[in-house]
C-alpha positions as CSV (number, residue, x, y, z in Angstrom):
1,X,5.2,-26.6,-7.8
2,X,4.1,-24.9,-4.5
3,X,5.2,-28.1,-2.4
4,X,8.5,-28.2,-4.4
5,X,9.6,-24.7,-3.4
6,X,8.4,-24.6,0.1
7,X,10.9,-28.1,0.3
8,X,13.8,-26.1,-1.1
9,X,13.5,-22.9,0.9
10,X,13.1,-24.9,3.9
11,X,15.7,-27.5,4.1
12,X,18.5,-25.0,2.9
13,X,20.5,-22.7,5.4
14,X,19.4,-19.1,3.9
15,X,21.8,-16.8,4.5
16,X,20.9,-13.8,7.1
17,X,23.2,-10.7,7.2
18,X,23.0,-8.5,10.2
19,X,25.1,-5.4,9.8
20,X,23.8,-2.1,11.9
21,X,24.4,-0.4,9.2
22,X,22.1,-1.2,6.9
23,X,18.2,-0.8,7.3
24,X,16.2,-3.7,7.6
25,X,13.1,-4.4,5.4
26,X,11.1,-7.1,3.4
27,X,9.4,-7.9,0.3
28,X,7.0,-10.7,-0.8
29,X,7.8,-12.4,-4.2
30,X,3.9,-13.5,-4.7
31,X,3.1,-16.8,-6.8
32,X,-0.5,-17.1,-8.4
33,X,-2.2,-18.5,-11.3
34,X,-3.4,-16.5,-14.1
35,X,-4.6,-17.6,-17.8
36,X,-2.8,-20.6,-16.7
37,X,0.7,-19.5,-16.3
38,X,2.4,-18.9,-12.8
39,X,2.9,-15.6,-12.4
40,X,5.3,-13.5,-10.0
41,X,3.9,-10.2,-9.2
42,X,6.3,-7.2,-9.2
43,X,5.5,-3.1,-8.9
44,X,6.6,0.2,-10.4
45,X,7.1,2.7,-7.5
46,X,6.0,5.9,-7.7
47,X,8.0,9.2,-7.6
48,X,6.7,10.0,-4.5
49,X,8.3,7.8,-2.1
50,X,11.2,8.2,-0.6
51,X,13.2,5.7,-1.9
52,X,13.6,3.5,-4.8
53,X,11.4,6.3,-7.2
54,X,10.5,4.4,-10.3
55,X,12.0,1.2,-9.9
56,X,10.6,-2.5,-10.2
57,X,10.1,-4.2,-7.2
58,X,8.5,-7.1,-5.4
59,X,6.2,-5.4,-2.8
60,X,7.8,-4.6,0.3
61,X,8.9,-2.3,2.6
62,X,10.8,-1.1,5.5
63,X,10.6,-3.3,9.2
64,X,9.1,-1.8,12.0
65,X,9.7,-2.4,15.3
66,X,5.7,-3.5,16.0
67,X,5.8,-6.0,13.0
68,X,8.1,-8.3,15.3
69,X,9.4,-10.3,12.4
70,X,11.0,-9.7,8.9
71,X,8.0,-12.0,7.0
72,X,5.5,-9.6,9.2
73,X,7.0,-6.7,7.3
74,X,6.4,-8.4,4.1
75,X,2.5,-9.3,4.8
76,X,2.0,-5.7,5.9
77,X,3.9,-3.8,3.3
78,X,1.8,-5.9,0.5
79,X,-1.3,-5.3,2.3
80,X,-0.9,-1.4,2.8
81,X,0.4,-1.3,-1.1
82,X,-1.8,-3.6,-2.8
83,X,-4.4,-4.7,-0.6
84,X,-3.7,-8.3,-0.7
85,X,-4.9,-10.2,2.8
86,X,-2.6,-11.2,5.3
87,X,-4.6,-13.9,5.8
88,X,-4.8,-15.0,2.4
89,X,-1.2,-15.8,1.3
90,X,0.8,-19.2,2.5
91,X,4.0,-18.0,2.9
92,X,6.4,-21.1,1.8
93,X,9.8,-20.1,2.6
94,X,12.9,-17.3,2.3
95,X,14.9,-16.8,0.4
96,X,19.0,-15.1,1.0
97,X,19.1,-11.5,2.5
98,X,20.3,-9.0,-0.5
99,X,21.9,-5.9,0.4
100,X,21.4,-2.4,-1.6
101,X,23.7,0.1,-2.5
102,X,21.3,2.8,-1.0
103,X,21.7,1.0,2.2
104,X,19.0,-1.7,2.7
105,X,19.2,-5.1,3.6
106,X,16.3,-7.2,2.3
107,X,14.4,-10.5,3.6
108,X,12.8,-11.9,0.3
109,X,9.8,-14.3,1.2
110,X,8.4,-16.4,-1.1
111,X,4.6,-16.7,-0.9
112,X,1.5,-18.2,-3.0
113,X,-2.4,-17.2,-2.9
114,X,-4.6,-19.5,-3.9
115,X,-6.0,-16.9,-6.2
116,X,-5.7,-14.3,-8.5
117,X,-5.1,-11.0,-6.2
118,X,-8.2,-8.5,-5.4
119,X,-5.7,-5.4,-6.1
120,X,-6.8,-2.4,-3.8
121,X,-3.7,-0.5,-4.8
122,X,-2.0,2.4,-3.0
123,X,-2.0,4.9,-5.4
124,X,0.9,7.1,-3.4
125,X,3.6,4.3,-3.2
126,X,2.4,1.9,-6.4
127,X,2.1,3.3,-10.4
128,X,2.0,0.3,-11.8
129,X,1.0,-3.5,-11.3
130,X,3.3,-5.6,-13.2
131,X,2.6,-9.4,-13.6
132,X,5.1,-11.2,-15.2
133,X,4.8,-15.7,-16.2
134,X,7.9,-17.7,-15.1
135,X,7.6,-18.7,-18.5
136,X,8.6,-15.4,-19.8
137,X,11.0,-14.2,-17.0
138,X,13.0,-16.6,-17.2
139,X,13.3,-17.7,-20.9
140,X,17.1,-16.5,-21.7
141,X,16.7,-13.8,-24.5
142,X,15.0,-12.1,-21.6
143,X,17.8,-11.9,-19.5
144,X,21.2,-10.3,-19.3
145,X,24.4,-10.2,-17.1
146,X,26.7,-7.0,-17.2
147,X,30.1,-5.9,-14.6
148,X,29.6,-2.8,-13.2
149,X,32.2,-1.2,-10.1
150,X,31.8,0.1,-7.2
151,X,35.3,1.6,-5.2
152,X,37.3,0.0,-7.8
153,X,35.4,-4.0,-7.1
154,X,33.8,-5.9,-9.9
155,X,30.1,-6.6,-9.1
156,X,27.6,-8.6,-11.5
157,X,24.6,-7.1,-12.3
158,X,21.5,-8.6,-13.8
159,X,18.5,-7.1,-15.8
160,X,15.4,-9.2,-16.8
161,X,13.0,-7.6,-19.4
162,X,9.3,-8.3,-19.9
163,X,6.8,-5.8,-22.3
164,X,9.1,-2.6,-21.8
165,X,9.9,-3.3,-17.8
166,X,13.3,-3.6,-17.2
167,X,13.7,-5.0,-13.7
168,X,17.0,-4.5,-11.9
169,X,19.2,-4.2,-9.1
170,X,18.3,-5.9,-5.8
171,X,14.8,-7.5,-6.9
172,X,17.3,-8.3,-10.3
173,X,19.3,-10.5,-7.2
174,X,16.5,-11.9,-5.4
175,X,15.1,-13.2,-8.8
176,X,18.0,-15.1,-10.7
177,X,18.1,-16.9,-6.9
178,X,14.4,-17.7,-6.8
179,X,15.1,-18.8,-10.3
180,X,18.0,-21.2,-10.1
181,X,17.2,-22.4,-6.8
182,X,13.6,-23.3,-7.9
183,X,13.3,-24.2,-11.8
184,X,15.2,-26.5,-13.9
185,X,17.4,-24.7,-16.7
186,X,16.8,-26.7,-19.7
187,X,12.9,-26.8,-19.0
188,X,11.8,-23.6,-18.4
189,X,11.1,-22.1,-22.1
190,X,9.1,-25.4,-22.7
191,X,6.7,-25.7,-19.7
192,X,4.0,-23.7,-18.2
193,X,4.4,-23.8,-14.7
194,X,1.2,-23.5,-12.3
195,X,1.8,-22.4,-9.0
196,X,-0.4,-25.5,-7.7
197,X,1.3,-28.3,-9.6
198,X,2.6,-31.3,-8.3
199,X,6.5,-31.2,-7.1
């Protein structure tokens, strides 16, 4: 599987969107083995950070101007909240920017370790460690799709649930891409999908 993605993200035009508006940041959608199953590893935020209290995310954070690039951001932000080593994930591609509606632009990379993380978690910025199998996240009665508005413009919004998480909004976005871009439809509830298989 890890070859098949990093072929996908690679020879596709992702799309970038530069708006001075918006804050840039990044996150890290993380592939790993575990018990078998490729997992994607997500966090609950705590309340104490400034934004985003509570939420489901991919780990991630704000750029800053000595990180240099967007995939830099993502490395560090997953070191500083979880401990897991620059050094130690292969990053294999990115994925589209998303925009927030609290005024973020993200840079979703896809990465894979090799491993089942060593978690030195940040216990300011991360409550929870939540690790989800592709098997389960993306099995349909798992997912839903609902309208919402914003200044009087239909928008879709998607929620994925997994053991009481509900995960929404922009990581919501980046996944359903990941998903459709990477894994066939009609296969998905049958397989279990290592993130070092064969393409």
């Amino acid at each position: 599987m890890k070859e098949r993605v990093k072929r996908i993200l690679t020879q596709r035009e992702r799309e970038v969107i530069k708006d001075a508006h918006l804050t840039p940041s990044a996150v890290l959608l993380l592939l790993y083995k575990k018990d078998g199953d490729c997992c994607i590893l997500f966090t609950k935020r705590t309340e104490n950070v400034t934004y985003h209290k509570g939420q489901i995310c991919f780990p991630g954070g704000g750029y800053q101007e000595e990180d240099g690039t967007a995939r830099i951001t993502a490395l560090r932000e997953s070191f500083e909240e979880l401990g897991i080593g620059i050094e130690d994930v292969e990053v294999l591609g990115a994925l589209d920017d998303e925009v927030t509606t609290t005024g973020f632009v993200i840079s979703p990379f896809v990465g894979v370790l090799p491993h089942h993380p060593r978690f030195k978690i940040n216990p300011t910025e991360i409550d929870e460690i939540i690790e989800v199998p592709v098997s389960a996240i993306s099995n349909k009665d798992n997912f839903r799709e609902e309208i919402e508005f914003r200044d009087g413009v239909a928008y879709p919004s998607y929620f994925y649930e997994y053991q009481g998480h509900v995960i929404w909004g922009a990581t919501a976005g980046i996944l359903k891409k990941f998903l459709g871009l990477i894994f066939p439809v009609e296969t998905l509830d049958e397989q279990r999908i290592s993130p070092d298989s064969g393409a």
